[in-house]
C-alpha positions in Angstrom: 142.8 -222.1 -239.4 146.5 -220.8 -240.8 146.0 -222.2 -244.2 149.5 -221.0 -245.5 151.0 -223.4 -242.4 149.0 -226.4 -243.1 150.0 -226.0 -246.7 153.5 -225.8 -245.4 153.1 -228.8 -243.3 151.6 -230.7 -246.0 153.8 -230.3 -248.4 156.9 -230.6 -246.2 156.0 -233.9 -245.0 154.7 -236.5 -247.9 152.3 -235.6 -250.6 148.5 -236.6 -249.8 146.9 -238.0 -252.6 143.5 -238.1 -252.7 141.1 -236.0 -249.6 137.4 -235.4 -249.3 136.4 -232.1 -247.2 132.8 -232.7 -245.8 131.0 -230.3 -243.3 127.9 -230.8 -241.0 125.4 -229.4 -244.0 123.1 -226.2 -243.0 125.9 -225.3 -240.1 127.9 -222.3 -241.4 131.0 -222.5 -239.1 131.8 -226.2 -240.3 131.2 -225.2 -244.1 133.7 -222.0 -243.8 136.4 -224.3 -241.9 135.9 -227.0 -244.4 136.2 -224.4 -247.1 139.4 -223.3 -245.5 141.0 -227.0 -245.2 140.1 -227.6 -248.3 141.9 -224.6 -249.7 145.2 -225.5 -247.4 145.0 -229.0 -249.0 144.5 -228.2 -252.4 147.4 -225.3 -252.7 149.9 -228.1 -251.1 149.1 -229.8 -254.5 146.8 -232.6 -253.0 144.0 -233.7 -254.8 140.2 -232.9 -253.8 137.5 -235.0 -254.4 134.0 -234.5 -254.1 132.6 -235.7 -251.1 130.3 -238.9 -251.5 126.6 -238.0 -250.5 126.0 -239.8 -246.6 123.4 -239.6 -244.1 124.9 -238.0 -241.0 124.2 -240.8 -238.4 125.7 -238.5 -235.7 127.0 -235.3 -235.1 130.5 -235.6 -233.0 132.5 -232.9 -232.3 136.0 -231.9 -233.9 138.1 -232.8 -236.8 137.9 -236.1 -237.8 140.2 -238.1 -240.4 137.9 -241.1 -241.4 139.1 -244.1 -243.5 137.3 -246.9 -245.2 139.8 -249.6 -243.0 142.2 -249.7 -240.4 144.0 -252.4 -242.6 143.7 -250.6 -245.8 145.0 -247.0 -244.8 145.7 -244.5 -247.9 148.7 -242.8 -248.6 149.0 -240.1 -247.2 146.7 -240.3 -244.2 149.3 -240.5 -241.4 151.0 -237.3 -242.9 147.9 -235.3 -243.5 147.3 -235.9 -239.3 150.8 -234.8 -238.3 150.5 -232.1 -241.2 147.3 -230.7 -238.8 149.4 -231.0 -235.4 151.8 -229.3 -237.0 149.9 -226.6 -238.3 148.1 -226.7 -234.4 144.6 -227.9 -235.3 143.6 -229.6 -232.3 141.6 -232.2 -230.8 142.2 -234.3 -235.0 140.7 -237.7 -233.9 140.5 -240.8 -236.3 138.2 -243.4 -237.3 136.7 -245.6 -239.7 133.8 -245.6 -241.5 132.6 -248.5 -244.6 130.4 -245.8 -246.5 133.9 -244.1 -247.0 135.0 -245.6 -250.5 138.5 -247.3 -250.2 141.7 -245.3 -251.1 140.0 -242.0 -250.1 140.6 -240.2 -247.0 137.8 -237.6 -245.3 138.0 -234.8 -243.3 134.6 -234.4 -241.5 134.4 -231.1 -239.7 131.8 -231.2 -237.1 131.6 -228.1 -235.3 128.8 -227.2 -233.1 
């Protein structure tokens, strides 16, 4: 991950206000490229938050931007996705989840 051209890309595009980084816990290559999102995210001025304690229910593979609701989508959200293309992480998918707490937008990185 280029962390000083997803910084770029965040900041160039809208601000992102609040983001949760959360790895697969015990795998080592998720926890060292969340730890590298989260540092992109945080020097584009973003706020972090500490990720809410969940029971992994399954292990996908990828990037994913999660939301609380379709209908109730944070600011932010659809810029932090483009900011990703644009900084050429691939294969960012999206979903929802209603353990994520509203207004809050997740990065899970599941990597095998």
């Amino acid at each position: 991950l280029q962390v000083d051209s997803l910084s770029f890309h965040l900041v160039q595009i809208s601000p992102v206000t609040s983001v949760a980084v959360r790895h697969i816990p015990g795998n080592s290559e998720s926890q060292m490229y969340a730890d590298q999102l989260a540092a992109a995210i945080k020097k584009a001025g973003c706020t972090l938050r500490r990720p809410r304690f969940l029971i992994d229910e399954h292990n996908g593979s990828g990037l994913w931007v999660t939301l609380h609701s379709a209908d109730n989508i944070p600011p932010g959200a659809d810029a932090l996705i483009a900011a990703l293309k644009g900084a050429n992480v691939e294969s960012v998918k999206s979903t929802t989840s209603e353990a994520i707490e509203p207004g809050v937008i997740y990065l899970f990185v599941e990597l095998p």
